[in-house]
C-alpha positions as CSV (number, residue, x, y, z in Angstrom):
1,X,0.0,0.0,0.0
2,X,2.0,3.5,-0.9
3,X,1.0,6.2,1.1
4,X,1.7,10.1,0.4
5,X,4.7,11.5,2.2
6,X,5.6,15.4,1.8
7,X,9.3,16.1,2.4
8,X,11.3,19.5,2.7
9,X,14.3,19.4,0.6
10,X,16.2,23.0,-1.0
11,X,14.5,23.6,-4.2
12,X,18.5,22.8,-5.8
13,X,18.6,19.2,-4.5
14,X,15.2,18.6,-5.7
15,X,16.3,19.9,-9.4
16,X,19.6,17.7,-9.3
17,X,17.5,14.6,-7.8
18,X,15.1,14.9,-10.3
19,X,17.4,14.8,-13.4
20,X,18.9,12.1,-11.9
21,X,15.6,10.4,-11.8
22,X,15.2,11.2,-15.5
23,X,18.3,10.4,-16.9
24,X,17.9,7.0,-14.7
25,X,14.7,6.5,-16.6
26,X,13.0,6.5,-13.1
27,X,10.3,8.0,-11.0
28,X,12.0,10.6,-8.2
29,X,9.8,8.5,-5.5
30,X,11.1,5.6,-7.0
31,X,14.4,6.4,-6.3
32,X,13.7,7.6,-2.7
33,X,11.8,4.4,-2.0
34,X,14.5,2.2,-2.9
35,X,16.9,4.6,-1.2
36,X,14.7,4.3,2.1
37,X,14.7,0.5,1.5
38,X,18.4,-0.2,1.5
39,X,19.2,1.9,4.3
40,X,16.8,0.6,6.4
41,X,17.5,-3.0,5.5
42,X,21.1,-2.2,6.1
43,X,20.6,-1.8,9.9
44,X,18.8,-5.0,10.0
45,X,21.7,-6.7,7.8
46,X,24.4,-5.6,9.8
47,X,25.1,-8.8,12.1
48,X,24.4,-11.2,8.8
49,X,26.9,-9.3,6.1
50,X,29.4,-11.1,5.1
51,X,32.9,-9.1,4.9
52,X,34.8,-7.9,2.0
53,X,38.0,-9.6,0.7
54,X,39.7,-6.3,1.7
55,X,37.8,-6.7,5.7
56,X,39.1,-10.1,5.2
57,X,43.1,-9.5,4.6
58,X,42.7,-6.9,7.5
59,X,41.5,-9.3,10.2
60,X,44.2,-10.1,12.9
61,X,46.7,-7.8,11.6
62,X,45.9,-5.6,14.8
63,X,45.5,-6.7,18.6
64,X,44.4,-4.2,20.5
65,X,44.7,-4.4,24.1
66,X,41.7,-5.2,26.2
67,X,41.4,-1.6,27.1
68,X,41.7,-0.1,24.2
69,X,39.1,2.5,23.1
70,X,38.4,3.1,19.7
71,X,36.2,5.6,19.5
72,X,38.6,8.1,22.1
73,X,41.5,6.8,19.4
74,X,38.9,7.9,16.6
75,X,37.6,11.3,18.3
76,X,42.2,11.9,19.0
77,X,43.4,11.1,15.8
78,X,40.6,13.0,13.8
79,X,40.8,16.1,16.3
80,X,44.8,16.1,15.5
81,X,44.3,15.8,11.8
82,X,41.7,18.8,11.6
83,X,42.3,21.0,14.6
C-alpha cells in the first residue's frame, strides 16, 4: 500500500534529484523508496553481512589491548588531523 509523504528538501537538490531520476529513466519516489529500503534494511543486515575480501586481509593484523578504546582513538586522531 503506498501512502503520500511530503518532504522538505532545497528547491537545488530537488532539481539535481530529479534529473537524476530522468536520466535514470525512473520515477523521483522511485528512487527515494528504494533509497529508504536499503538503508533501512542495512541496519537489519548488519550482524548477517558477510565481509569484504579487503575486511578479510585486515583481520588479525591488529590486537588491541583489552582496554583499548576506539572511539577516544577515533575522536584523538581526527581532532589532531583537523584542529
Amino acid at each position: 500500500m503506498n501512502t503520500k509523504l511530503t518532504l522538505t528538501i532545497e528547491q537545488s537538490i530537488i532539481e539535481k534529484a530529479k534529473k537524476y531520476a530522468l536520466k535514470k529513466e525512473r520515477s523521483l519516489s522511485d528512487l527515494i523508496e528504494n533509497y529508504l529500503k536499503a538503508i533501512t534494511s542495512s541496519e537489519q543486515d548488519d550482524d548477517q553481512k558477510e565481509d569484504t575480501p579487503a575486511v578479510k586481509s585486515l583481520k588479525g593484523s591488529f590486537k588491541a589491548t583489552e582496554d583499548f578504546d576506539y572511539k577516544k582513538e577515533l575522536s584523538d586522531r581526527l581532532a589532531k588531523k583537523y584542529l
